[in-house]
ZAFIMI-727963 format. One record per residue: residue in three letters; x, y, z of N, C-alpha, C, O in turn. Coordinates in steps of 0.02 Angstrom, whole numbers, plus 50000, padded with zeros to 5 digits. Example, Ala and Ser with C-alpha at 12.3 -4.5 7.8 and 13.67 -1.06 7.14 Angstrom:
% residues 2
ALA506604971650390506154977550390506604983550390507124983450423 SER506424988850354506844994750357506455000250394506705005750402 
This chain:
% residues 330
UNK499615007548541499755012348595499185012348645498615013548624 UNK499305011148717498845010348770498605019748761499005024348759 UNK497765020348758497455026448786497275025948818496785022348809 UNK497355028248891496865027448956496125029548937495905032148886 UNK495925028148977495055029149005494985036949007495255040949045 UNK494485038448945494155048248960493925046449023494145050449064 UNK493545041849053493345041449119493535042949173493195045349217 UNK494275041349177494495038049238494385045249288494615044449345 UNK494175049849281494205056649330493435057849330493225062649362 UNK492955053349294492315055549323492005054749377491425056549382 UNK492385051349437492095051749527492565054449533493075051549516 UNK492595060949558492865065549604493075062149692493585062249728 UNK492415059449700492535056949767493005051949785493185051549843 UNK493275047249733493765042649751494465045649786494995042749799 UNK494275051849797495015054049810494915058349870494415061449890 UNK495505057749892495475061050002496095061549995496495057749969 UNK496175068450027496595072450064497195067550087496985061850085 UNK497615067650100498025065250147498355068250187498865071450174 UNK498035067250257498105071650313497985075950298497475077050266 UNK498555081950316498485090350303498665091150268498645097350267 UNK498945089250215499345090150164498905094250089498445097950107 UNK498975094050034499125097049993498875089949935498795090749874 UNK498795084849964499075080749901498475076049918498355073549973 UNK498175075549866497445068649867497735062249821498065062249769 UNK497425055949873497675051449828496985046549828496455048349854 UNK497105039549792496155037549773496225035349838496635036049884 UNK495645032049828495605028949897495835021349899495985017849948 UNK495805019949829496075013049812496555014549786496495017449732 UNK497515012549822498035013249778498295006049759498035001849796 UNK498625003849724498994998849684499694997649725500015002949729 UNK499984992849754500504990349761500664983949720500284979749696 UNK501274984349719501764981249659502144976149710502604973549678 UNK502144974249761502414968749805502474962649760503024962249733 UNK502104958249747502084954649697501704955349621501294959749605 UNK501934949849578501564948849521501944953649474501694954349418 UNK502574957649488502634962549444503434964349435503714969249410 UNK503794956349478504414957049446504454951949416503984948049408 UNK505154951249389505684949749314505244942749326505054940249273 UNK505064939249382504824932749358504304932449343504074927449316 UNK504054936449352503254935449325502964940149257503364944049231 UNK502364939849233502274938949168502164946449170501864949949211 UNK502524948249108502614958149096501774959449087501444962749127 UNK501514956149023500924959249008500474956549039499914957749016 UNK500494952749092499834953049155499964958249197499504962149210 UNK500674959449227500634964449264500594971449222500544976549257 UNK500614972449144500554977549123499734979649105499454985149098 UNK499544973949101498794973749104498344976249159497864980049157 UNK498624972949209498244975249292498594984149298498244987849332 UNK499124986749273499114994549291498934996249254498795001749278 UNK498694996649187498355000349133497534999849169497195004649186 UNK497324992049175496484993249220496404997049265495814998949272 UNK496804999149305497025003649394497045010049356496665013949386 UNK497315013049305497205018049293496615019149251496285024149263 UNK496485016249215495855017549176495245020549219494815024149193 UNK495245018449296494665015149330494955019449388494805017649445 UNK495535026949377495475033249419496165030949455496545035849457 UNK496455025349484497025023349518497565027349497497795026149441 UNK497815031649529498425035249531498895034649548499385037649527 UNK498885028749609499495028149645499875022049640499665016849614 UNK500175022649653500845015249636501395014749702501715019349728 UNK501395007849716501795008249756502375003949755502254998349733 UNK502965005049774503285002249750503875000249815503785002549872 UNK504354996649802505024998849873505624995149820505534992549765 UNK506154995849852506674994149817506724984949797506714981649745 UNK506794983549869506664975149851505934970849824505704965149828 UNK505794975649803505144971149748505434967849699505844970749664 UNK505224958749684505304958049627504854950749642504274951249664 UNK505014947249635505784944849629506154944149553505814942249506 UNK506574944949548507284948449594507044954449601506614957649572 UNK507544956149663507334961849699507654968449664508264968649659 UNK507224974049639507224978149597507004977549536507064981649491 UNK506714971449533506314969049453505904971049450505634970149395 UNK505414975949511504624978649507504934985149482504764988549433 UNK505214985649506505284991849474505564994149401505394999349374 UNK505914990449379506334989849326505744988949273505764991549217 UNK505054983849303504584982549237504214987649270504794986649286 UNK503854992149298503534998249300504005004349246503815008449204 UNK504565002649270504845009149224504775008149161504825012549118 UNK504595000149148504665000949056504125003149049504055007149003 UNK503355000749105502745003749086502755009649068502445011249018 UNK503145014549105503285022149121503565024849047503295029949026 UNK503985022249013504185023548950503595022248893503565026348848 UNK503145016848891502845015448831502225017748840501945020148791 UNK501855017448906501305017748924500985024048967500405025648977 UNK501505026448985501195033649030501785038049047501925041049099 UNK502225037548964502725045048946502345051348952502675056548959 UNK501625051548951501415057548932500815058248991500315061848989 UNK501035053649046500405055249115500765054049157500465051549205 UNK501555054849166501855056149247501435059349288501105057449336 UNK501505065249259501015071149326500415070149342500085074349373 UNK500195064949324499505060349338499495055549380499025052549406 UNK500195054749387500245048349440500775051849508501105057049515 UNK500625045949547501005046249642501355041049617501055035849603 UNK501995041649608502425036149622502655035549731502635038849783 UNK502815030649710503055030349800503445022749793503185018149761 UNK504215022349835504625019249833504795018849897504595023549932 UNK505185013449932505525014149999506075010550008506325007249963 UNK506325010850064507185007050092507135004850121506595006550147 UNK507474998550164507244998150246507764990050226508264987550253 UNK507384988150171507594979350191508204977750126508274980850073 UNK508444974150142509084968250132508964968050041508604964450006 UNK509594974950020509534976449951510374973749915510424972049856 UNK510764973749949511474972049913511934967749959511824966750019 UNK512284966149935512824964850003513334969950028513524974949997 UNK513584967550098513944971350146513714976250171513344979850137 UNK513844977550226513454983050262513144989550257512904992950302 UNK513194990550194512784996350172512184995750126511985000350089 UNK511914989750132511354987650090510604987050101510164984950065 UNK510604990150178510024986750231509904992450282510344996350300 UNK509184992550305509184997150376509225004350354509065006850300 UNK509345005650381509215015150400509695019050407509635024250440 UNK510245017350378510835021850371510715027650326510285026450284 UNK511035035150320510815038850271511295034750207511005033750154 UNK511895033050212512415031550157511655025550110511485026450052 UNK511405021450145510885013350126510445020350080510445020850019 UNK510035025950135509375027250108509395030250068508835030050045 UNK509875035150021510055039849979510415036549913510475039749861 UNK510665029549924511135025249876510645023849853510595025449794 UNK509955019649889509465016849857509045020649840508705017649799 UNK508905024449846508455032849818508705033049735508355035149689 UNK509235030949731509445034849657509475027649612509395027849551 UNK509595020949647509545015949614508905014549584508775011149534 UNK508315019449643507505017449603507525020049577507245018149525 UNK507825027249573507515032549513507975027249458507595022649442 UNK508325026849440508825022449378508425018349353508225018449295 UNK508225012749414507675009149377507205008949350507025005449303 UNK506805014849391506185017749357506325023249295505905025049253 UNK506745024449298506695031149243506555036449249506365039049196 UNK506575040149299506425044349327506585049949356506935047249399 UNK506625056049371506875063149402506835059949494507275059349536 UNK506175058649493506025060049568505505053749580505305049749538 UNK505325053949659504825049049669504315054849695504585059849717 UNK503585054749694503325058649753503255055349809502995059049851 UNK503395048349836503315049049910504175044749919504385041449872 UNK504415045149957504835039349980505045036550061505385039850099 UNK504785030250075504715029650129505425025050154505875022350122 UNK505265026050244505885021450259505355013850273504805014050301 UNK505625008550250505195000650244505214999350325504834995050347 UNK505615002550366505804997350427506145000350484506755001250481 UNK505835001850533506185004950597507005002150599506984996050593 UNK507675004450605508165001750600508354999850700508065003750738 UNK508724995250728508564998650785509344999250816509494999150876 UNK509865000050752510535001950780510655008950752511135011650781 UNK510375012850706510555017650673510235021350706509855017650738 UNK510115027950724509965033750730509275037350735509175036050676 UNK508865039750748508195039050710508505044750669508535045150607 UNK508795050950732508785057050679509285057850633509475063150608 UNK509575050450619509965049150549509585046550501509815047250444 UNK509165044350504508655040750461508075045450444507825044350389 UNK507815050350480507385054950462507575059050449507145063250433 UNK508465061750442508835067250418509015065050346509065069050299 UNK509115058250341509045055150249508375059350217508325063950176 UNK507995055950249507315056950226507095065550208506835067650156 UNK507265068850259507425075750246507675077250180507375078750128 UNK508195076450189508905075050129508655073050054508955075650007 UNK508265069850044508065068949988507275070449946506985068649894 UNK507135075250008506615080849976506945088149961506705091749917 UNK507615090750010507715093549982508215094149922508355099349892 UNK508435088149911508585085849830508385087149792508705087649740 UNK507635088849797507125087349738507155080249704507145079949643 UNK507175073949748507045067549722506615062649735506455057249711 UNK506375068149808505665065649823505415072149841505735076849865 UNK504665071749823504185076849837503945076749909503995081949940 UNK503605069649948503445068650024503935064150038504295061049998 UNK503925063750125504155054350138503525052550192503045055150218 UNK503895045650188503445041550237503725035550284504315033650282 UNK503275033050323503875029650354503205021050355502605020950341 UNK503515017050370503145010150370503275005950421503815006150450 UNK502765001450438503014996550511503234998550567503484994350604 UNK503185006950593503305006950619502825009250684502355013150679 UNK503095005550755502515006050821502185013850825502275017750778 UNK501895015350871501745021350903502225025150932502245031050915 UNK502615023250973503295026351005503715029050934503835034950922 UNK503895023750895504325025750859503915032050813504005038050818 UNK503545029050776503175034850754502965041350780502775045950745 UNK503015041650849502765048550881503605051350866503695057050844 UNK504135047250880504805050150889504655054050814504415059650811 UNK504855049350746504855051250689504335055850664504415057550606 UNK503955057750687503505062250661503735070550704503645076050679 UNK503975069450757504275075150786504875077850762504995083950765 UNK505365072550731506145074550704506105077650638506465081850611 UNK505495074350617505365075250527505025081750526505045085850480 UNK504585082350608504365092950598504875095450596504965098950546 UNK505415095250644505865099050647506355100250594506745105050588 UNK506255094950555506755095550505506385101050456506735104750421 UNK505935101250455505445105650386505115101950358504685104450322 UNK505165094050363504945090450306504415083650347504525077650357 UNK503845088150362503405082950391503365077850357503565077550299 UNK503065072550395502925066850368502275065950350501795066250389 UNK502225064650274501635064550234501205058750260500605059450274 UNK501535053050265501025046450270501245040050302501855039750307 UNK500905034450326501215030050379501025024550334500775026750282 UNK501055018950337500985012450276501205007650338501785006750357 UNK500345003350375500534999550416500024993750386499564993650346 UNK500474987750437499764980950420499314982350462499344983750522 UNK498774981750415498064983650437497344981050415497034984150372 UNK497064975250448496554975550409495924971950473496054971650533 UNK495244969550440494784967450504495134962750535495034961850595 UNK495654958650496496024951950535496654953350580496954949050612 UNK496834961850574497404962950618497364968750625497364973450585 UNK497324968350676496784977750690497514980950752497334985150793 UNK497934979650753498594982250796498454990450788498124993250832 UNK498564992050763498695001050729497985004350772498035010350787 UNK497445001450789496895003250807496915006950886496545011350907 UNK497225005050905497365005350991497565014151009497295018451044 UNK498215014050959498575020150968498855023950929498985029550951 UNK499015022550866499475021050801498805027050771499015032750761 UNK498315026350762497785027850702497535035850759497325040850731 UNK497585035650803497405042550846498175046650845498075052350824 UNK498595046050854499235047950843499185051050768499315057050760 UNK498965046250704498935048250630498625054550641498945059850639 UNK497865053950655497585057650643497675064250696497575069450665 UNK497785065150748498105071650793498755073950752498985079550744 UNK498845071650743499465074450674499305076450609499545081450582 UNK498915072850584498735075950513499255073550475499635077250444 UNK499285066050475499755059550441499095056550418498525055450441 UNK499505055450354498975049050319499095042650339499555041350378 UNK498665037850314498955032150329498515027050287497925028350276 UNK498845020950262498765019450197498995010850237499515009050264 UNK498435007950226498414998350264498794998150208498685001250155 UNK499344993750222499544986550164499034980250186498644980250234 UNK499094976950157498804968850165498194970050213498114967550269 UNK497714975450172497094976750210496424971150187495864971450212 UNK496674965150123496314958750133496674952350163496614946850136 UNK497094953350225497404949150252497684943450208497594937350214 UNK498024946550165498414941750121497824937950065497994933850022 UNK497144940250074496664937350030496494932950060496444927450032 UNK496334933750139495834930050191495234932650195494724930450221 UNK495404939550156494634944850163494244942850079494014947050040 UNK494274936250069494014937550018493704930350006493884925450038 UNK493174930349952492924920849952493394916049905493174911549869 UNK494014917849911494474914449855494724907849904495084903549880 UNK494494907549976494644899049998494174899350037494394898950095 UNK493384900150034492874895650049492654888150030492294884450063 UNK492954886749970493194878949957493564876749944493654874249888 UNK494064876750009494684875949997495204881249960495114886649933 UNK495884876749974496324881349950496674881949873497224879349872 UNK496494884249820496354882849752497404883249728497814887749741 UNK497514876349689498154875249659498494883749656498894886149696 UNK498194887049599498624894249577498644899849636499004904749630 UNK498234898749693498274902449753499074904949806499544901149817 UNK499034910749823499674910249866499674906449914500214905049939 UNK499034903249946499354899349998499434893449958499754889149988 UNK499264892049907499454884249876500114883549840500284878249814 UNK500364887249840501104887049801501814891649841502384889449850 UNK501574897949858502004902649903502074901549970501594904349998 UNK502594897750029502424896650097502704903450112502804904350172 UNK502844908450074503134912350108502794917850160503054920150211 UNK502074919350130501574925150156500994921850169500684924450215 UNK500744917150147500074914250176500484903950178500784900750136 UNK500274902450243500354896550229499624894350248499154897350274 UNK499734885750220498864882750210498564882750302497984883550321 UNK499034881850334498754880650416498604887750436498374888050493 UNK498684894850399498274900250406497394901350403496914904050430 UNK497644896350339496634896550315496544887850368496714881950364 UNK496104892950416495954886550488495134887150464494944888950408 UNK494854885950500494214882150512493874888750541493364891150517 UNK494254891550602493844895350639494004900850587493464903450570 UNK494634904250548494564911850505494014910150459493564914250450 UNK494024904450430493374901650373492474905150416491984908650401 UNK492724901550466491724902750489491894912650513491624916350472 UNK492084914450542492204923050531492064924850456491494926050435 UNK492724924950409492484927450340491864925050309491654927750258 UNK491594920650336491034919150282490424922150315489984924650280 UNK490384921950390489924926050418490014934450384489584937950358 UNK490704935650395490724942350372490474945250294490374951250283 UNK490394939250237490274939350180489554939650188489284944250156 UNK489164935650224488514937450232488544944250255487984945150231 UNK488674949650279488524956050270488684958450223488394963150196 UNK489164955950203489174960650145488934958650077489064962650032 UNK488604953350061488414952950007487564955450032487154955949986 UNK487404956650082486494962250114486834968350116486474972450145 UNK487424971050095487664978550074487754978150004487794983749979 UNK487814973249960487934974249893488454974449852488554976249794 UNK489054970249932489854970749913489954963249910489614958749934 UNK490634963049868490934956649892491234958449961491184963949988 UNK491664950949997491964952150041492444956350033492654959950079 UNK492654956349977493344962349979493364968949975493804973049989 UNK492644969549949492684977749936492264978650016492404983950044 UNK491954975650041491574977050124492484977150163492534980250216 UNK492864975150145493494975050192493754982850173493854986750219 UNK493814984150128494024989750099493644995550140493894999250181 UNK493024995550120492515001250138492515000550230492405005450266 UNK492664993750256492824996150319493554999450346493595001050405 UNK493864999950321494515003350347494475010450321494765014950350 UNK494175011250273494115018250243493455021850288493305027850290 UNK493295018850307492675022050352493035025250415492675028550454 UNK493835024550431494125026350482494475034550461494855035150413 UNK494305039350497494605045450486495205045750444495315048250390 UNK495665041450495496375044050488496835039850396497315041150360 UNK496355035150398496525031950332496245035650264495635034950259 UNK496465038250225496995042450168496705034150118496175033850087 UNK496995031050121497145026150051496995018050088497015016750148 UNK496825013250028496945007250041497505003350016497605007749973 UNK497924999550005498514997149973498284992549954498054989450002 UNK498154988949887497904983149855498264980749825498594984649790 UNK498494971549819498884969449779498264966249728497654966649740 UNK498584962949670498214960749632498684956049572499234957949553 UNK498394950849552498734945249502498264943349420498374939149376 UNK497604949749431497414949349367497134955849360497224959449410 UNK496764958849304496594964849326495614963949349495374969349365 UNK495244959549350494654958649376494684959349444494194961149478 UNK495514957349478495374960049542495324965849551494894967349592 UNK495634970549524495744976849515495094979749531494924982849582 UNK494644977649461493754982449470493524978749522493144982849548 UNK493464972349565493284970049641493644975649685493224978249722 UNK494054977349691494094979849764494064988749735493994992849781 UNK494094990949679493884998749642492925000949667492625006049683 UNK492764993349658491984993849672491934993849751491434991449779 UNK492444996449786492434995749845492025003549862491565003449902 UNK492165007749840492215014949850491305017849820491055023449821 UNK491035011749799490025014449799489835014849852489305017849855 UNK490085012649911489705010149967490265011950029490715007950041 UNK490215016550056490685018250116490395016450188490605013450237 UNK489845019650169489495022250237489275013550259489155008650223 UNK489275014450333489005009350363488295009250430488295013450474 UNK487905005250426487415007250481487915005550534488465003050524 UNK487575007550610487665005350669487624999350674488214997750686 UNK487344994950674487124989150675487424983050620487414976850622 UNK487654987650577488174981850539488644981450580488884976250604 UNK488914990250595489804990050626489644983350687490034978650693 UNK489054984050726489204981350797489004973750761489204969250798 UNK488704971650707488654965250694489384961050647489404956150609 UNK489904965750673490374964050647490944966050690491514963650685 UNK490814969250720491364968550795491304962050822491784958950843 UNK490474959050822490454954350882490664948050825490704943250864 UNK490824945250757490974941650718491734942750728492004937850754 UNK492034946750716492694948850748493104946850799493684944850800 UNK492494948350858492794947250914492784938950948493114936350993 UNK492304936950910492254928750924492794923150908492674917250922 
């Protein structure tokens, strides 16, 4: 029988507010995107969430089409949920979402309430579960409605089947819309889940001042640029790697010559801060007000304590930030 860590609650500090809210989450959360469906190996991925919690990780993230096959992340979290943490639900943030291409025929996809409420109850099934605490929409729809899509979202807090929602990918416009429909409804919007990291800084402009004048969290996915923020292809691109086998999210003509001389410059700061590159990627996005959480994937659990060891070291001098704008900006 897995016992978690007496530890895992001895830094207090790993954990922030989100927005105005009520609800703290670490600063390092766990996403389940890959490595954690039906095709891939149960007790590695059961291994890497038992280390995430041991080591304070509370949060989990999840969406409907995780797998592969799609709903297999979830299906093997829920068995975790039965054998491994029957007796620490209320210890954990689950969070699930809708948005993308779950069944066939037209009600399987997008932002319909009939799509976002069908698939609401298919995760809870899979997972095992009463409720989610967060549930987001995956994907601006742009034939449906907004205030049909944020009236779902409504709709299934006051279900009691989700505790917050959230919304993902989506611009500044849209997000100012959705964050106004979702006051009115009663059921603000807890948190935003955009791509975000030193290699794609979009959200920075307008997106991250909007979060924070609102008192929205906001939580990077793919805040090591697919694992460009990290020294796993300074020599080259290694056989078991995603860009060496997966063309789907990193292909090899990504890792160029010129991102190589950036990350490795950028690794020289951070190994004169005492980080790897990944946890210096981490500690820079968390150094931003309006960011609440980091979203971390992971395929063993050693990655896990690399980017957990992100959270010794926040603070940054002046003179790093600007010796890394101008590495950035080159």
């Amino acid at each position: 029988m897995y016992l978690p860590a007496a530890s895992r609650y001895s830094n207090p500090a790993i954990y922030r507010r989100c927005g105005r809210s009520g609800l703290k989450l670490p600063l390092i959360s766990l996403g389940l995107w890959h490595n954690f469906g039906g095709a891939d190996s149960y007790e590695n991925a059961r291994a890497i969430v038992r280390r995430a919690f041991d080591l304070g990780i509370t949060h989990f993230d999840l969406a409907n089409n995780y797998g592969p096959p799609p709903g297999s992340a979830e299906e093997s979290f829920g068995r975790m949920l039965r054998t491994d943490f029957v007796h620490h639900r209320d210890e954990l943030i689950l969070s699930t979402k809708a948005g993308y291409d779950m069944w066939p025929g037209p009600y399987g996809d997008f932002g319909s309430r009939k799509y976002l409420l069908a698939s609401l109850d298919q995760s809870l099934r899979r997972m095992g579960v009463d409720y989610v605490d967060i549930f987001y929409h995956h994907r601006p729809d742009p034939d449906t409605p907004l205030e049909e899509t944020m009236g779902a979202l409504a709709q299934a807090v006051r279900s009691g089947k989700a505790l917050y929602v959230g919304i993902s990918n989506y611009d500044h416009a849209q997000t100012a819309r959705a964050l106004t429909l979702l006051r009115d409804l009663g059921t603000p919007c807890l948190i935003h889940q955009p791509r975000f990291s030193m290699l794609d800084r979009w959200p920075e402009a307008d997106l991250l001042p909007l979060l924070e004048q609102a008192g929205v969290g906001c939580i990077p996915f793919s805040p090591l640029a697919k694992g460009l923020l990290t020294n796993r292809y300074f020599n080259g691109i290694p056989a078991d790697s995603r860009a060496g086998h997966d063309p789907r999210f990193l292909r090899p003509e990504h890792v160029t010559d010129a991102v190589l001389a950036r990350t490795r410059q950028l690794d020289e700061i951070a190994r004169a801060r005492g980080q790897t590159l990944a946890q210096m990627a981490l500690a820079w996005l968390l150094n931003r007000p309006a960011v609440t959480s980091t979203l971390i994937g992971a395929s063993k659990p050693s990655q896990i304590d690399d980017c957990a060891g992100a959270v010794a070291n926040l603070q940054f001098a002046s003179g790093e930030l600007a010796e890394i704008e101008q590495i950035l900006a080159s």
